[in-house]
N, C-alpha and C positions, 0 to 999 in steps of 0.2 A: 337394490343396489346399496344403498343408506347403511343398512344393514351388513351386508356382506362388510361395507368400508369399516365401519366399527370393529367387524372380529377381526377382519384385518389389522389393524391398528393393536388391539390389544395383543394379537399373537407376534407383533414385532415389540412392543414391550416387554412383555414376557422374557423374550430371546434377547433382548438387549439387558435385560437386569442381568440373566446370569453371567453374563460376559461383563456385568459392572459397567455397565452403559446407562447413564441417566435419559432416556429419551420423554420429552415433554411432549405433547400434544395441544394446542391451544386452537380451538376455534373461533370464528367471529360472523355475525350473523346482521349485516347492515342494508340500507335504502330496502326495507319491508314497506310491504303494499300490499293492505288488504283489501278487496272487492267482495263483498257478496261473502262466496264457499269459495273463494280464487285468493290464492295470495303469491308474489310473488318477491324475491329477494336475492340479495348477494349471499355469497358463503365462501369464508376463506380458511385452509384449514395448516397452520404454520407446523413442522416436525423439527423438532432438535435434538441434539443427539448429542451429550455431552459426558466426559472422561476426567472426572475431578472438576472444574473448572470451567475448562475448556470446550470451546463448542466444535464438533469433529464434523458436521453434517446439519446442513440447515437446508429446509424443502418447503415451498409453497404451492398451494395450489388454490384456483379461485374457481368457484361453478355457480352460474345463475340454477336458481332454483326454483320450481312451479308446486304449490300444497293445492290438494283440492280441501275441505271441509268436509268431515264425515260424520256418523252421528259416533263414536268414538272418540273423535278429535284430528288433527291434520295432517294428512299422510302428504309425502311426495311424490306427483306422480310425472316429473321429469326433473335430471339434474344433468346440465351440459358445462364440461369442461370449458371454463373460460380462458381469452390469451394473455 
């Protein structure tokens, strides 16, 4: 899912520059809690969308997130849409 978000993200980038759309992406990654191989945190991921200036389109979205610990490093293995 993580994943898919990211290509997501950049193929609306993409499609926004050609149209001269400044679109920013900013994320933020707060109250982290790690346990063990268990970690668990906030995730909020802000989109903007701006035309010179001006901001045409602003989006939030917040999802609690679950890492397990692998011997790789830390995958997600739930991410639910918060209100």
């Amino acid at each position: 899912m993580a994943q898919r978000m990211i290509d997501e993200i950049e193929s609306a980038e993409d499609m926004a520059a050609s149209y001269g759309v400044n679109l920013t992406v900013n994320t933020v990654i707060s109250n982290l809690i790690i346990m063990d191989n268990i970690a668990y945190s906030d995730f909020k991921i802000t989109i903007n969308a701006k035309v010179l200036f001006i901001t045409v389109y602003s989006y939030n979205m917040d999802f609690e997130v679950n890492f397990q610990k692998e011997s790789s490093g830390w995958k997600i293995i739930s991410m639910v849409e918060g209100s």
